[in-house]
N, C-alpha and C positions, 0 to 999 in steps of 0.2 A: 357576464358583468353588466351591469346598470346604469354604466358611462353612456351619452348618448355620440352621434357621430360627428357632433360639434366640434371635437379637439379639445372635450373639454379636463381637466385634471382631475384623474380618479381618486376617489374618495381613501379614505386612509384605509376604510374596512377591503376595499377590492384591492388598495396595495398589498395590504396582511396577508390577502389568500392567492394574488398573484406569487408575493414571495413565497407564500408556504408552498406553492405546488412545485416552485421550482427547489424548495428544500425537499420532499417528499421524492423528484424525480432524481435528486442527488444522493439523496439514500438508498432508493433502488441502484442507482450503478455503485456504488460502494458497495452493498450487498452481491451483484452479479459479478463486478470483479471480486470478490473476495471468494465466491463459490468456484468461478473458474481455477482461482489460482488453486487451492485447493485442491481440485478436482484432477488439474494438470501435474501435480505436485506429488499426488497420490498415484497415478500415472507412472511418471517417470521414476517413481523410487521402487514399484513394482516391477518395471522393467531394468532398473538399476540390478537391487536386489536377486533376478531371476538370472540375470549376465556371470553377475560376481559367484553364487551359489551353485551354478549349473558348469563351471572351470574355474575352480577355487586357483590354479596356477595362472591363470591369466593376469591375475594384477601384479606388476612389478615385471612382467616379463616380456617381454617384446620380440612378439613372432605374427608381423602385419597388422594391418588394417585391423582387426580383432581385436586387437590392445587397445586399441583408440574410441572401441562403442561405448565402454564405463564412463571414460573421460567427455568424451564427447554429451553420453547423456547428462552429466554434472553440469557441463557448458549450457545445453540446453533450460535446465534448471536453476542458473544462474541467470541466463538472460528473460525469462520469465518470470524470476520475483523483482528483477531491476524494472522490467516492465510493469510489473502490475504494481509497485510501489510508486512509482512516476503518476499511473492513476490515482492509485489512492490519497497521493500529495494534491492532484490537481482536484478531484471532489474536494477534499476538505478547504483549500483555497477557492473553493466556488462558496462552499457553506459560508465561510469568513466574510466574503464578500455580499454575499446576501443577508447575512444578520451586522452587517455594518450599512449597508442601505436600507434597510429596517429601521434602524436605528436612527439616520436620519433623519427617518421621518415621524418615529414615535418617540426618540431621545431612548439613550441607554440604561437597560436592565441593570438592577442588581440581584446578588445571590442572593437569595432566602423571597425575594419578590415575587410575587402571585400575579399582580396586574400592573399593568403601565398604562396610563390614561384609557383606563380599558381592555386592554389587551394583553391575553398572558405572553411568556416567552415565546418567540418566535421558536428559539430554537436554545442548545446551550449558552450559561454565561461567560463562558470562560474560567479561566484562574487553573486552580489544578484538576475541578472537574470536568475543563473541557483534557486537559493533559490525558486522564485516568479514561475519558471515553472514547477517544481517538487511539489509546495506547495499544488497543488489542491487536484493532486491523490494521497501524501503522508499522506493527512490531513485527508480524507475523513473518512476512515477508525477509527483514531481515535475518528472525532466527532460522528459516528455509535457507536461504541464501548463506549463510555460516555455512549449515550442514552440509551444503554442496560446495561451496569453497574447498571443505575439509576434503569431502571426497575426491574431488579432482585433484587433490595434491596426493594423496593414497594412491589415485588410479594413474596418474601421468606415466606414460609411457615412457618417459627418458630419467635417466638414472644420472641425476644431475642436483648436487646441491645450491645450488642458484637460481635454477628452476623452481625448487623449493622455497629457497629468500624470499624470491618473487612472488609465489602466491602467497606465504604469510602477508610480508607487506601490500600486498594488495585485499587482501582480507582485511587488517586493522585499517588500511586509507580509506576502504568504501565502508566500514563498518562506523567510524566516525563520524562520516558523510552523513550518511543514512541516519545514524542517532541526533545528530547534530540538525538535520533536517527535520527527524521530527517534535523534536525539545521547540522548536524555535516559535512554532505558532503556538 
């Protein structure tokens, strides 16, 4: 940067490219969380899939600890798209942040806009095309998290329909959540 060590207020071009590296470092962990989840995801459904397939009587019937590694890996892969979605919320709430201090300082974008007093988009403008490029990696996670919802109520080891109630409603209360969280930015 070109600021000298006076304190003095950096020029709008070293703002641009300060904020853009901190966008550029937010897409990278978007990115690396996305890969992990993925990676994790692909994981546990292999060892899901190799459990259930290798003692087709094991689901539904309860003879120990054994009954409980389906369900349990389902758990597992519950609390790792909950986790990597809390990521993925908290990047894009950084991105937001940063093209709203941008914004500040060079006044707000519109769609179809090339330049703003010089200077192209920092980043998206929002409306439905920010909805449509966030949608992928913010959805992802919940349509995993469905699918192991679903499994865990296939795999539960107790032969109880309230048990069942249970993880329905709690499937449609965090499925809300989770949509509803990411409609909102």
């Amino acid at each position: 940067m070109a600021t000298s060590l006076k304190n003095e207020k950096p020029t709008k071009r070293e703002v641009f490219e300060m904020i853009r590296e901190q966008i550029r470092h937010e897409d990278g962990l978007i990115n690396q969380r996305l890969n992990w989840l993925l990676l994790s995801q692909a994981f546990l459904f292999a060892a899901f899939t190799t459990i259930i397939t290798n003692d087709k009587q094991m689901v539904f019937i309860n003879h120990g600890i054994q009954s409980w590694i389906p369900f349990g890996i389902a758990v597992t892969g519950i609390i790792l798209n909950i986790s990597s979605f809390v990521g993925l919320r908290t990047a894009y709430a950084s991105l937001k942040n940063l093209r709203e201090t941008w914004y500040e300082v060079n006044g707000e974008g519109r769609v179809g806009e090339k330049l703003k007093n010089g200077f192209p988009q920092i980043t998206w403008v929002g409306g439905n095309i920010f909805q449509r490029a966030i949608a992928t990696s913010t959805t992802m996670p919940w349509i995993v998290f469905s699918v192991w919802i679903l499994l865990a109520a296939i795999t539960i080891p107790i032969q109880s329909v309230v048990i069942w109630i249970i993880v329905v409603i709690v499937l449609i209360v965090v499925t809300i959540i989770m949509y509803k969280s990411t409609v909102r930015n």
